[in-house]
N, C-alpha and C positions, 0 to 999 in steps of 0.2 A: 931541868926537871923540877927543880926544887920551885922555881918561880909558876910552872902547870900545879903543882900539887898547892900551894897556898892559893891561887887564883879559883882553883875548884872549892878549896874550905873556906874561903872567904866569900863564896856565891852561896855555900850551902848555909851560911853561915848568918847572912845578910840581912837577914828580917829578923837576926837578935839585936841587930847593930854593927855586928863586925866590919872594921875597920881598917885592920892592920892584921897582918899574918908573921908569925913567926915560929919556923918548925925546925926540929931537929935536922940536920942534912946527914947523919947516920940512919936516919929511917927511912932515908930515901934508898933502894936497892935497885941499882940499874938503870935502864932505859927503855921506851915504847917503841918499837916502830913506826912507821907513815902506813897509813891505811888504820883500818877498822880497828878498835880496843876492846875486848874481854872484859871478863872480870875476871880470866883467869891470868890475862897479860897483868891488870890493876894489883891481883895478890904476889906477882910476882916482883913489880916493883913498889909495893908498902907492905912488906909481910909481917910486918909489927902491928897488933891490937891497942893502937894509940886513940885517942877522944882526943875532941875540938871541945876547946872549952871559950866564950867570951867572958872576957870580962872587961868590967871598967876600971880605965885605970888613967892618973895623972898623967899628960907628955912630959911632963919632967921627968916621972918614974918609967916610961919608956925610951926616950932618951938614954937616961943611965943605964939601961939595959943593954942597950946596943952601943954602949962604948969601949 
């Protein structure tokens, strides 16, 4: 799930530059089914009021983030 949800913020995301997604996996709540999606299925699994934010930032300083 967590790899759908960055792959949609990284599309939405893409004409600022975004390049790399990295989101909490506690704001992830649940799971979709196979067939059609809501927005009422989408508030049930992100029901948190989180922003995508880009920025720019050194690979060394993302590196260290993910170590």
């Amino acid at each position: 799930m967590g790899n759908l949800v960055c792959d949609a913020l990284l599309d939405s995301k893409s004409s600022q530059g975004a390049q790399v997604c990295i989101t909490n996996a506690a704001s992830i709540n649940g799971s979709l089914r196979f067939g059609s999606i809501t927005a009422k299925d989408l508030d049930k699994v992100l029901p948190f009021p989180n922003l995508a934010t880009v920025l720019k930032i050194p690979g060394s300083t993302l590196l260290t983030a993910l170590e």
